[in-house]
C-alpha positions in Angstrom: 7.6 -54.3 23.1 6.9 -56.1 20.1 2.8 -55.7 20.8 3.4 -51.8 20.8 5.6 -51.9 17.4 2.9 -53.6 15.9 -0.3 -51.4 17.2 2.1 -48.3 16.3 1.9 -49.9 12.7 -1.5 -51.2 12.9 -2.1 -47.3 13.4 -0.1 -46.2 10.6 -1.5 -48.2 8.0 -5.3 -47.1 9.7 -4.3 -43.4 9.0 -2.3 -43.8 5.4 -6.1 -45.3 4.5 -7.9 -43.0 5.7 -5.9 -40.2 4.0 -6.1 -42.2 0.9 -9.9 -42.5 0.7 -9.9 -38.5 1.9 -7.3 -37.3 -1.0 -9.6 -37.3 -3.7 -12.3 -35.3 -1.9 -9.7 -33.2 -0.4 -8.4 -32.7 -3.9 -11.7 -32.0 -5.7 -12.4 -29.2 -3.0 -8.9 -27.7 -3.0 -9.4 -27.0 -7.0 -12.8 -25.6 -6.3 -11.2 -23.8 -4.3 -8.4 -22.5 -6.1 -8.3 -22.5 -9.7 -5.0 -22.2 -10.3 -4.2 -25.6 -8.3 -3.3 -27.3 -11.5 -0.5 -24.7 -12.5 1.5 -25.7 -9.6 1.1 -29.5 -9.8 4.9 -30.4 -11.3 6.0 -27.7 -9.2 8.1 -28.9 -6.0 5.4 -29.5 -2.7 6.2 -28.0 0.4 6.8 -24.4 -1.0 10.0 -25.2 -2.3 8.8 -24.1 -5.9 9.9 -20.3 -4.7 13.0 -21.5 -3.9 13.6 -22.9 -6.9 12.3 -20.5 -9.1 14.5 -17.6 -7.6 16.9 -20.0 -8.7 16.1 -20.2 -12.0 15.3 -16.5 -12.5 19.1 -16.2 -11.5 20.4 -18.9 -13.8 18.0 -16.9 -16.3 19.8 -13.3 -15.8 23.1 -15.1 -16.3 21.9 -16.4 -19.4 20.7 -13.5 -20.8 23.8 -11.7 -20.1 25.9 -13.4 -22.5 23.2 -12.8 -25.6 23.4 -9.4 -27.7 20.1 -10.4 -28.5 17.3 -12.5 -28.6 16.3 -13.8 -32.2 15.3 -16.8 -34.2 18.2 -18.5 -33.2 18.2 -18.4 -29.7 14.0 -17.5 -28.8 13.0 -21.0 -28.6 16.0 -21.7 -25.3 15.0 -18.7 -24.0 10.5 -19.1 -24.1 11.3 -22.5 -23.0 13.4 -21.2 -20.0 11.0 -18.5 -19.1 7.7 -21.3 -19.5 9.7 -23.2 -17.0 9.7 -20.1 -14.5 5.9 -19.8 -15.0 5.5 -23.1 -14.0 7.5 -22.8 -11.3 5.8 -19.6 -10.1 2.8 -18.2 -11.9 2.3 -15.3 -9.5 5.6 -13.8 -10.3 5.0 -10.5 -11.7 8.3 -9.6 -13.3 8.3 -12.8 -15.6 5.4 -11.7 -17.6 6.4 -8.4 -17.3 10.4 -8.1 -17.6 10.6 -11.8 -19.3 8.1 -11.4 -21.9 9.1 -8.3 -23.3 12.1 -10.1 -24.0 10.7 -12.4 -27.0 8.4 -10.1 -27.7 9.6 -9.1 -31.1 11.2 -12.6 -32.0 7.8 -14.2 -30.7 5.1 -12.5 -30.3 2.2 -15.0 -30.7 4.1 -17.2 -27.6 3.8 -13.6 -25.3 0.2 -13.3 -25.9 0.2 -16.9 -25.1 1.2 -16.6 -22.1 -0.5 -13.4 -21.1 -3.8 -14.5 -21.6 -3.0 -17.4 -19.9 -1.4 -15.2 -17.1 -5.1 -13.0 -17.5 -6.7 -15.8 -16.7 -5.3 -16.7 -13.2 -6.9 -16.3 -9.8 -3.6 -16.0 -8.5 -3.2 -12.4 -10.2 -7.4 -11.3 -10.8 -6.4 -8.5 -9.3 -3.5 -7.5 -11.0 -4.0 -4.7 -14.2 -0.3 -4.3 -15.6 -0.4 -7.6 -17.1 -3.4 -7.2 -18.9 -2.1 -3.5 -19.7 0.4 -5.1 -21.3 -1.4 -7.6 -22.9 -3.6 -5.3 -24.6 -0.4 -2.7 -25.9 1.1 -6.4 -27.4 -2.2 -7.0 -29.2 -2.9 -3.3 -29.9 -0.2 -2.8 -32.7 1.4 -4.4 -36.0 4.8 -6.7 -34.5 7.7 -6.6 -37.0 10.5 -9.1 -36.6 13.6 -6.3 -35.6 16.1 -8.0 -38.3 12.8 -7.3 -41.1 11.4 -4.3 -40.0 9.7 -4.1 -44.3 8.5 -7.6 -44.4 4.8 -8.6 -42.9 4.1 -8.8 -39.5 5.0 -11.4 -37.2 1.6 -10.3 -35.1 -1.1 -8.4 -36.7 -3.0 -5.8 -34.8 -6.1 -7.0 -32.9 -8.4 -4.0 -31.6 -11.0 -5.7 -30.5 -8.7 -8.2 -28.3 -6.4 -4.7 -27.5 -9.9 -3.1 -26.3 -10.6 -6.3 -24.2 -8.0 -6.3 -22.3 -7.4 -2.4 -21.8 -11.3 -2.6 -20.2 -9.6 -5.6 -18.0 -6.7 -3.5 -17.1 -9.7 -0.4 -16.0 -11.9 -2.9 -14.3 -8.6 -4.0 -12.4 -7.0 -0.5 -11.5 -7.5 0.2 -7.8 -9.4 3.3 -6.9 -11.6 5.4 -9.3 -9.1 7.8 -10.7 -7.7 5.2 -13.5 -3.7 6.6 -15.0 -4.7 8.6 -17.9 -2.9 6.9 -20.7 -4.9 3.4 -19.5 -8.1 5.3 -20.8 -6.7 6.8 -23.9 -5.5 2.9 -24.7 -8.9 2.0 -24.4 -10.9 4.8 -26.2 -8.0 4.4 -29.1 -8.5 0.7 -29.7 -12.4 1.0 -29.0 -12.1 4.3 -32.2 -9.9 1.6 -34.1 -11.8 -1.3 -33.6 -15.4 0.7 -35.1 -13.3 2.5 -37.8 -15.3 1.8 -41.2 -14.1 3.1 -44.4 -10.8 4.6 -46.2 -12.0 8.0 -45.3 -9.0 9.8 -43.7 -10.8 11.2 -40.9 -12.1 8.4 -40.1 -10.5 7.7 -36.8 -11.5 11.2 -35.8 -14.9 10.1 -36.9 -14.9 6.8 -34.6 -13.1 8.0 -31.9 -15.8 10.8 -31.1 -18.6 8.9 -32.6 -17.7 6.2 -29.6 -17.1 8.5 -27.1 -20.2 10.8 -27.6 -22.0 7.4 -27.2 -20.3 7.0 -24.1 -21.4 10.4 -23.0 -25.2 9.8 -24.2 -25.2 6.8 -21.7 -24.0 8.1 -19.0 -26.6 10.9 -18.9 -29.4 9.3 -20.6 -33.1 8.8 -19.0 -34.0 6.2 -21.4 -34.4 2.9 -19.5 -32.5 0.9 -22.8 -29.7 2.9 -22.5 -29.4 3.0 -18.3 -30.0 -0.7 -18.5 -26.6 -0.3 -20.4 -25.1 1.7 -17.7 -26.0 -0.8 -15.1 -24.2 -3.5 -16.3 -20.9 -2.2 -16.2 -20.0 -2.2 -12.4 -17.3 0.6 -12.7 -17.1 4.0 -14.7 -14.2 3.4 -16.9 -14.2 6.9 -18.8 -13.0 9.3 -16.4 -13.6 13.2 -17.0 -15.6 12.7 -20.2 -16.3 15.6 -21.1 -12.9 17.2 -21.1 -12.0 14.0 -23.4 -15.1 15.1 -25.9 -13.9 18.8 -25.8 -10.7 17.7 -26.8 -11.9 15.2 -29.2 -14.0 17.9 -31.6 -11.0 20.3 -30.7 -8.8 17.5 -32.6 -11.2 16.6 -34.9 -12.0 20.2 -36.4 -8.5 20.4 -37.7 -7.7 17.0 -38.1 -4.0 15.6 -39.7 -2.7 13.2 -41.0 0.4 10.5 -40.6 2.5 13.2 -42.2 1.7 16.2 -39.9 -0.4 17.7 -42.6 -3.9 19.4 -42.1 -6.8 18.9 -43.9 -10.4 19.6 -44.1 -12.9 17.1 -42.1 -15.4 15.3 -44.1 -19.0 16.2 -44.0 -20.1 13.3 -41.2 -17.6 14.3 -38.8 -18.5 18.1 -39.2 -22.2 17.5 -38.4 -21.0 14.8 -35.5 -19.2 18.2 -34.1 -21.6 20.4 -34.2 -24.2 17.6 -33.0 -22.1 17.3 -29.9 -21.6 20.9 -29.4 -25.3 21.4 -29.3 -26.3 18.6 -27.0 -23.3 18.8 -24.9 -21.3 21.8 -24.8 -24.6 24.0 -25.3 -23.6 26.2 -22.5 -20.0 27.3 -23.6 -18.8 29.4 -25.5 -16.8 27.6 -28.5 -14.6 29.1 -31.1 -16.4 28.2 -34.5 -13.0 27.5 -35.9 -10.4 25.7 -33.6 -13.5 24.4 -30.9 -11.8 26.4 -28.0 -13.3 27.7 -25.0 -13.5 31.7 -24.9 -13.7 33.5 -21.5 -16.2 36.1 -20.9 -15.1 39.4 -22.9 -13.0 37.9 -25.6 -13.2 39.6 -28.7 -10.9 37.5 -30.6 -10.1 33.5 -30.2 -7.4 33.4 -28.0 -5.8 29.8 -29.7 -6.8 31.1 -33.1 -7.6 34.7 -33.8 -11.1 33.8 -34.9 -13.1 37.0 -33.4 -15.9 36.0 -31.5 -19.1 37.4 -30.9 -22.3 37.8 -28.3 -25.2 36.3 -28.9 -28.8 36.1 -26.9 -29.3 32.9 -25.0 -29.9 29.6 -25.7 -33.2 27.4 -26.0 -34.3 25.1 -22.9 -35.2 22.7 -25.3 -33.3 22.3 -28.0 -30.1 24.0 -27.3 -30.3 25.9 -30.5 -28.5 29.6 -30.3 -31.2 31.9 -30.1 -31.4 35.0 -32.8 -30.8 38.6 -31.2 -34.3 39.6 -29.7 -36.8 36.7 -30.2 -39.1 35.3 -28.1 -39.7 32.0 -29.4 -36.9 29.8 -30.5 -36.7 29.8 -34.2 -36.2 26.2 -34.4 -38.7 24.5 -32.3 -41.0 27.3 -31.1 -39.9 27.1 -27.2 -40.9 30.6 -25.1 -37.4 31.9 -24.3 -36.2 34.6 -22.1 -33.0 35.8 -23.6 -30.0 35.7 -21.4 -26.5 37.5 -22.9 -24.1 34.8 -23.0 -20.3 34.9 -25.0 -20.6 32.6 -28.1 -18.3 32.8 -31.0 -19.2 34.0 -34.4 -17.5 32.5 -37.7 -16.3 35.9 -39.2 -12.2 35.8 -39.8 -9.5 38.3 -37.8 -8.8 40.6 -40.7 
């Protein structure tokens, strides 16, 4: 009896070493494996972390329930509580989502913390909310609620708002990305390029960015389609109704205070620029940038009246003067086709 006590141990001790001298390769593999090994390392083994952190989420609620709140004097319990859930379960959706919008305003450089951090996990590559979200903390000025007129707690960062909207696209399952992710996007990417004190200077960068968009997209140039290539998805969807609207909105521009006023010089030759190359084939009211069906007399969003002109050059896309043969602006052979284009003469 005694003989088999001691081989049973003598076979104990054989496989405790031989785990011992596996561990560390084990280990090293494991985090090859799975990046995110080291987030769970304090957490409880044997899957008990989930346990525990449904737990906490509960003790959390309760918490919560008894503050009006959450300010200076109470933001530091609850980060801490709510860095104690991520540890316990990184891949928890809500916390980042629900919990973080929480301190947002009382801390907003400890969310973007975390959210990058949260960004940066294999646990959740495939996840776009939290980068969404990410990108709308980083994409605005962050007051504190109790100082709404003194400086902001956060400053607005467009071009880490623009990074993380693109990570959001590249993330969104299927090719048919929600609309307001793509307006985020082409919003920060307009702020991020703005240049000047100009006020239509957003107008300016948001279709200067987008018409770039569209010129790489259906460029032959090999520059430009090497450019293509390296973005493995499309992330402007239906570009050309965004242009449309774009010069629609940027031909009667306004600013903060609802009031119109007249585009600059730049963005005017930027609108007729993308007209011509892009919108060549349409008929566009001069003044408001509207389509006009076939027949119109008069702008129907306007009044503008409209008028019929012959054709339009192969070439160039210029609008071709009533009865030539050649196109008056680069000499191209034409044959005149009546097409509905609009004319800038005033409804009396």
């Amino acid at each position: 009896m005694k003989k088999e006590i001691l081989i049973q141990f003598c076979v104990m001790m054989a496989a405790l070493i031989v785990a011992a001298s596996l561990a560390p390769v084990l280990q090293k593999s494991q985090r090859y494996l799975n990046p995110d090994k080291e987030r769970l390392l304090t957490a409880p083994v044997g899957g008990m972390h989930k346990v525990i952190s449904d737990w906490e989420w509960m003790r959390f609620i309760n918490y919560l329930g008894k503050l009006q709140t959450v300010d200076e004097s109470n933001v530091k319990e609850v980060t801490e509580r709510l860095e104690r859930l991520v540890g316990l379960d990184p891949k928890y959706e809500r916390l980042y989502l629900d919990g973080l919008s929480l301190i947002q305003h009382a801390d907003p450089k400890k969310t973007v913390s975390i959210l990058e951090d949260a960004c940066k996990l294999d646990y959740l590559r495939d996840n776009w909310k939290i980068p969404f979200y990410t990108g709308f903390v980083y994409s605005r000025d962050t007051y504190d609620i109790k100082n709404q007129n003194g400086p902001p707690l956060l400053a607005a960062d467009h071009k880490k708002a623009a990074k993380y909207f693109k990570m959001a696209l590249e993330r969104y399952p299927g090719n048919e990305p929600l609309n307001y992710l793509v307006n985020n996007y082409v919003r920060s990417m307009a702020k991020m390029e703005m240049v000047g004190t100009a006020p239509d200077r957003e107008y300016l960068a948001r279709l200067r960015f987008l018409y770039r968009e569209w010129r790489i997209l259906h460029s032959k140039d090999k520059a430009l389609i090497d450019v293509k290539r390296q973005s493995s998805k499309v992330l402007i969807t239906n570009l050309e109704e965004r242009l449309l609207k774009a010069i629609q909105e940027a031909r009667n521009p306004v600013d903060i205070y609802d009031h119109r006023f007249e585009p600059g010089k730049e963005l005017r030759e930027l609108i007729e620029q993308v007209k011509k190359e892009v919108f060549f084939d349409r008929a566009l009211c001069i003044n408001c940038c509207y389509p006009a069906s076939g027949g119109d007399k008069y702008c129907t969003h306007c009044g503008t009246q409209l008028e019929f002109i012959h054709g339009i050059c192969c070439k160039c896309n210029a609008k071709l003067n009533p009865g030539v043969s050649y196109c008056q602006d680069c000499g191209t052979k034409v044959a005149p086709v009546l097409i509905a284009a609009p004319k800038a003469k005033k409804k009396k």
